[in-house]
C-alpha positions in Angstrom: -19.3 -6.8 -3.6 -18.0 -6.8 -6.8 -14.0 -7.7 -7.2 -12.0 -4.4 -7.4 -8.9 -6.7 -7.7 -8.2 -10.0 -8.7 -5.1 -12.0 -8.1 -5.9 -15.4 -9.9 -2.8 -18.3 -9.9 0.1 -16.0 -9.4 3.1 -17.7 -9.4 6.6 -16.3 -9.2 9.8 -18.4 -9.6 13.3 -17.5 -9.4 15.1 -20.4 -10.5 14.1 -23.7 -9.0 13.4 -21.4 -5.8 9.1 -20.6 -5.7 8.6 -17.7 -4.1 4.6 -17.2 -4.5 2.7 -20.2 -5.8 -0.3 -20.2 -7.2 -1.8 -17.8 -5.2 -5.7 -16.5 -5.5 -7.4 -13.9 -4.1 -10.1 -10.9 -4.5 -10.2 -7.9 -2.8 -13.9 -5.5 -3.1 -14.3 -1.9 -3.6 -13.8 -0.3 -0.6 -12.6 -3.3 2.0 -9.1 -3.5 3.9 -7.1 -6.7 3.3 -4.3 -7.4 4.8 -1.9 -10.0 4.0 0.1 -11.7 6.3 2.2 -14.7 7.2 5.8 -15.8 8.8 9.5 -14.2 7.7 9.7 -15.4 4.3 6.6 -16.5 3.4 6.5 -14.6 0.1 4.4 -11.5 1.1 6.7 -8.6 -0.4 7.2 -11.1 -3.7 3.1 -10.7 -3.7 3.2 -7.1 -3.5 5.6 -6.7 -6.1 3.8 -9.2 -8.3 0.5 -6.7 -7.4 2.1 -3.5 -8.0 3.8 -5.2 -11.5 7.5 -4.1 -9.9 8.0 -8.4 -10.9 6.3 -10.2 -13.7 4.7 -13.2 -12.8 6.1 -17.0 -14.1 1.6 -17.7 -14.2 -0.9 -16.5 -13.0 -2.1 -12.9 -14.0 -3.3 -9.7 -11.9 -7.0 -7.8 -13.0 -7.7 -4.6 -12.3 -11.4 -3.8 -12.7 -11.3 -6.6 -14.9 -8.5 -5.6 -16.8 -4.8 -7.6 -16.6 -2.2 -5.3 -15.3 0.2 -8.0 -15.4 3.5 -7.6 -17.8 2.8 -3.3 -17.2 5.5 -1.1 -16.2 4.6 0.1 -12.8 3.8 3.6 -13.8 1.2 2.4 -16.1 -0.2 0.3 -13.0 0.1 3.4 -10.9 -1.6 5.4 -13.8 -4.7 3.1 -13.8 -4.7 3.7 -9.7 -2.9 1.0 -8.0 -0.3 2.2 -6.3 2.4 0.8 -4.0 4.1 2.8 -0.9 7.1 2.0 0.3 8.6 2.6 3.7 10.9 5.3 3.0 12.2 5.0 -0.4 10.2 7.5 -2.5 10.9 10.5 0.4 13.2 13.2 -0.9 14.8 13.8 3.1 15.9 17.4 1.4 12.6 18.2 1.2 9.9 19.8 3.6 6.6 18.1 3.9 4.7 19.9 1.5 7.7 19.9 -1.4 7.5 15.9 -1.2 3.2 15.6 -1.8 3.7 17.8 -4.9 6.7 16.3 -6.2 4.4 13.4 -6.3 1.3 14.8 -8.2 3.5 14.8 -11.2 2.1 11.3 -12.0 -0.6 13.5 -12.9 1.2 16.0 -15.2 -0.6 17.6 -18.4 1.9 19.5 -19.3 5.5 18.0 -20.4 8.7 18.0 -18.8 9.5 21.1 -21.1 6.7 22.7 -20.8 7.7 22.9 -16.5 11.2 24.1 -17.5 9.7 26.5 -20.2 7.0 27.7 -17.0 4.7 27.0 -19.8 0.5 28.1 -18.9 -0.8 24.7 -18.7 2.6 23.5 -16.4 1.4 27.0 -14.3 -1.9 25.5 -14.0 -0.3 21.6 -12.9 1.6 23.5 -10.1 -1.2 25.5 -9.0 -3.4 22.5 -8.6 -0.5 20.6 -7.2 0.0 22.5 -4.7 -3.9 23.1 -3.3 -4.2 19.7 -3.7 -0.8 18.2 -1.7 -2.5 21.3 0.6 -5.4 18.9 1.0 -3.9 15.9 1.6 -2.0 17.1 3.8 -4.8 19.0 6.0 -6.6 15.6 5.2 -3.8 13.8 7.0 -3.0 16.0 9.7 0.3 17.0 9.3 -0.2 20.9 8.9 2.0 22.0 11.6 4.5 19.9 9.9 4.1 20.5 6.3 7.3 22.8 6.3 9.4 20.6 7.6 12.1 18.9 6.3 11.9 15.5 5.7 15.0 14.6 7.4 13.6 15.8 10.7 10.8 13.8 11.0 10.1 11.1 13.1 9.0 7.4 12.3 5.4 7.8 12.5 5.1 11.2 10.2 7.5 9.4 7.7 5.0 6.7 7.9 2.3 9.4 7.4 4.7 11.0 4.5 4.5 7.8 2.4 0.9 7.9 2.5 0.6 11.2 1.6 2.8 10.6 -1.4 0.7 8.0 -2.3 -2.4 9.6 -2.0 -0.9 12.6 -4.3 -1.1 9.8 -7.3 -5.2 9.8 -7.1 -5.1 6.1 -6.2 -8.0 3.3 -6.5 -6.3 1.1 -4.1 -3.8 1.8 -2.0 -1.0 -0.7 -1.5 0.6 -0.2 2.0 4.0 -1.8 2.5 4.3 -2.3 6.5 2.6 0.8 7.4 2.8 0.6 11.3 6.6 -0.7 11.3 8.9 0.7 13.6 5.8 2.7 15.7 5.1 3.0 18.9 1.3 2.2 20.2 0.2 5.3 20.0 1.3 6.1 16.4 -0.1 2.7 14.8 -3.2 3.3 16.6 -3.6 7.1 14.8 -2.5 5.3 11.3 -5.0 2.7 12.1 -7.6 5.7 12.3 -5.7 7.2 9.2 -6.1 3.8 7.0 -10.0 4.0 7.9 -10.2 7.5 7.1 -8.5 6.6 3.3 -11.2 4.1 2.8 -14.0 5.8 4.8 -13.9 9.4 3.9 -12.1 9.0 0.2 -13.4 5.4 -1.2 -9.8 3.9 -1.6 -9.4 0.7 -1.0 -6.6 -0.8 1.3 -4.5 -3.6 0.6 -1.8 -3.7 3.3 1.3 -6.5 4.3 2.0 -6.0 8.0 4.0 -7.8 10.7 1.6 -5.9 13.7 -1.1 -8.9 14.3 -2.7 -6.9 17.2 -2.8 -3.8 14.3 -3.8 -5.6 11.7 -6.5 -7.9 13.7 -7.9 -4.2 14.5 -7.8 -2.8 11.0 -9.0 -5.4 8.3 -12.3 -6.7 6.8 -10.6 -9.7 5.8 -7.1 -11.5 5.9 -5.2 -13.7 4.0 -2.4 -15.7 5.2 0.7 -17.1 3.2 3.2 -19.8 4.0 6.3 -20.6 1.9 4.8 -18.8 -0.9 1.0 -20.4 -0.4 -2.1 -19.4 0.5 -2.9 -21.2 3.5 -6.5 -18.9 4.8 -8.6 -16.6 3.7 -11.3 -14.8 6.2 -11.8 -12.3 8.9 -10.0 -11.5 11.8 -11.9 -13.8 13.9 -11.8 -16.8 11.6 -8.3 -16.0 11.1 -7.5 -16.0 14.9 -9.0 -19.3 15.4 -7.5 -21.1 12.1 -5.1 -24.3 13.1 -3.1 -23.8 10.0 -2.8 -20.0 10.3 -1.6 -21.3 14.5 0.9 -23.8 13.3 2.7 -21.3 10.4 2.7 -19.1 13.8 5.1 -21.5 15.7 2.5 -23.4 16.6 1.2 -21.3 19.6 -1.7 -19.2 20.7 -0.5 -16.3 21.8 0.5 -12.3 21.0 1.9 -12.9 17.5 -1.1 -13.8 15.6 -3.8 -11.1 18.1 -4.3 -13.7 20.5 
């Protein structure tokens, strides 16, 4: 399959500290990647460097073929990669529903102004807005909660929040920053079935970081591992599960932390 993404030689230093070093990967249309690795070993500098929140010492991001690199992250988001966080972009005061629309604004025709003003065309962004955060919402399953304040939820509809928010921004791939932390078994397994319903059902692509080994064993087409900012493997879950090196950054033991 053709390379939706490309991550070619990405390097980030902070001083004579490297935090990601000269790291290479593709991910195809439509697949779920998931990168993982130990405490440390450079996976949120990667999704920063992805998402264009840092600018890369070498090395250089593509985006069908195009270098995102050195963008401001709302021109990244623009051209459809976009980054979730765990909780930060959630307006608690909010209900449900008030926080998807918020988020379509990426979107906006019309200008700030022109909302102030209640111009026509700003009419027409909220009416859209609104159907549409309606959808993903639906889409989600979160309609007996879409009045809700976001203050009240729990941890796995704030989970489901930030992917809502996300998907109000009409994205091409989806970056997904620890979705399953903090969840009980029965939550990650339905945002398991929600992350293969995104790719399934609306052709976006997944690129996740996650600590959950038996969740992300589950979830992904293929894995790559880091280790003190390098790559280390690249494969599926099975290869990945039976890969010495991927074993030793893992404490060097075969057991429930890497799926086993």
């Amino acid at each position: 399959m053709t390379p939706i993404l490309q991550v070619k030689g990405i390097t980030k230093r902070y001083g004579g500290l490297t935090a990601v070093n000269e790291v290479s990967f593709d991910v195809a249309e439509g697949e779920i990647l998931s990168v993982i690795g130990p405490n440390g070993a450079g996976k949120s500098t990667l999704f920063k460097l992805i998402s264009s929140f840092v600018t890369p010492t070498s090395g250089e991001v593509l985006f069908k073929g195009d270098r995102i690199s050195g963008l401001a992250p709302h021109q990244v988001a623009r051209k459809g990669v976009v980054r979730t966080f765990q909780e930060t972009t959630i307006f608690r005061s909010m209900t449900v529903r008030e926080n998807v629309i918020v988020a379509h604004h990426l979107r906006s025709r019309a200008s700030l102004l022109g909302f102030f003003l209640g111009t026509s065309l700003a009419r027409q962004d909220e009416a859209e807005f609104g159907a549409s955060a309606d959808g993903i919402i639906d889409f989600l399953g979160m309609g007996a909660i879409r009045d809700e304040l976001a203050s009240n939820l729990p941890q796995g509809h704030l989970r489901a929040l930030g992917m809502a928010i996300g998907l109000a921004t009409n994205p091409r791939i989806l970056l997904l920053d620890e979705p399953f932390a903090g969840m009980n078994h029965d939550e990650t397994m339905r945002m398991v079935g929600l992350v293969r319903r995104l790719r399934d059902e609306r052709g976006v692509t997944v690129l996740l970081v996650e600590h959950d080994m038996p969740a992300v064993m589950k979830i992904s087409d293929r894995i790559v591992v880091i280790n003190f900012g390098q790559k280390i493997a690249e494969g599926t879950p099975a290869e990945i599960q039976s890969n010495e090196k991927v074993i030793e950054a893992y404490l060097g033991s075969e057991d429930a932390a890497i799926g086993m």
